[in-house]
N, C-alpha and C positions, 0 to 999 in steps of 0.2 A: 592255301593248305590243300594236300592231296589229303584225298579219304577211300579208307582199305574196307574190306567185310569180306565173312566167308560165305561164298555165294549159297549152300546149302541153308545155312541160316537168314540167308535174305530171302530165300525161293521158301522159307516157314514162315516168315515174317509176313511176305506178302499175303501167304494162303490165310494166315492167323488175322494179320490187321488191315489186307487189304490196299496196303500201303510200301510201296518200291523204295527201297533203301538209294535210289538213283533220285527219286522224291525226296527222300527224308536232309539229303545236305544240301538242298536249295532252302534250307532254316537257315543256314550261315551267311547265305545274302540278304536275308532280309535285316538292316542297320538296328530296328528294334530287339530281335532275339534275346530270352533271357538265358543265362549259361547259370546252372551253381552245382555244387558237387553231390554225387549222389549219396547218400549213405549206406549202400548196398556195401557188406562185408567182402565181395570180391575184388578189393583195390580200387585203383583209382578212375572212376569212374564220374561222368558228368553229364547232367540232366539239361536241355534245352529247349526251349517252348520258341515257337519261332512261326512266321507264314510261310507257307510256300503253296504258291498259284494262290488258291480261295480256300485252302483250309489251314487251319492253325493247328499243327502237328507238336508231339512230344517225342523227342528224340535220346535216348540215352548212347552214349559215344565215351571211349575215352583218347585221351592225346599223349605224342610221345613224350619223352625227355631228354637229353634239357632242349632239344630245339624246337620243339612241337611245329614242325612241317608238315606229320602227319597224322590222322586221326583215325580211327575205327569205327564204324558202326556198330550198336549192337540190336537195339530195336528200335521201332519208329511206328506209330499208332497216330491216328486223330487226339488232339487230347481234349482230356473231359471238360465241362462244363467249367468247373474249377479252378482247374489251369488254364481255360481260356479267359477267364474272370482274372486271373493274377494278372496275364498279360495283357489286356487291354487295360486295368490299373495301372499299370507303368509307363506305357505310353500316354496316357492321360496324368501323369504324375506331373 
């Protein structure tokens, strides 16, 4: 899958969370990542908790249709406490 973003928004991303949207889709290699959709009112959107290097990132992205080859960034943060707790439960599942 290619992955698109608009570079002003990732160059806010970074300064806000620190974290490179060039970072944020190496969540997609890791074979555990969780994918589910987000409930944000602006369409279709989807939420992924995933590793990438040594931290365990939150990634919301959404994907085309119908072929979905490609995907969007929208933000990408370390994720919390929480969400890193949801996702080592699953892999432990």
């Amino acid at each position: 899958m290619a992955w698109t973003w608009d570079p002003a928004k990732a160059a806010a991303n970074l300064a806000k969370h620190g974290v490179t949207f060039e970072l944020a889709i190496t969540v997609f290699l890791d074979p555990c990542h969780l994918s589910e959709p987000d409930p944000h009112p602006d369409g279709d959107r989807w939420q992924t908790i995933g590793r990438a290097g040594f931290a365990t990132l939150f990634v919301v992205h959404t994907l085309t249709e119908p072929d979905l080859e490609y995907g969007r960034i929208i933000s990408a943060r370390r994720a919390t406490g929480p969400e890193r707790k949801r996702y080592e439960q699953a892999l432990h599942a």
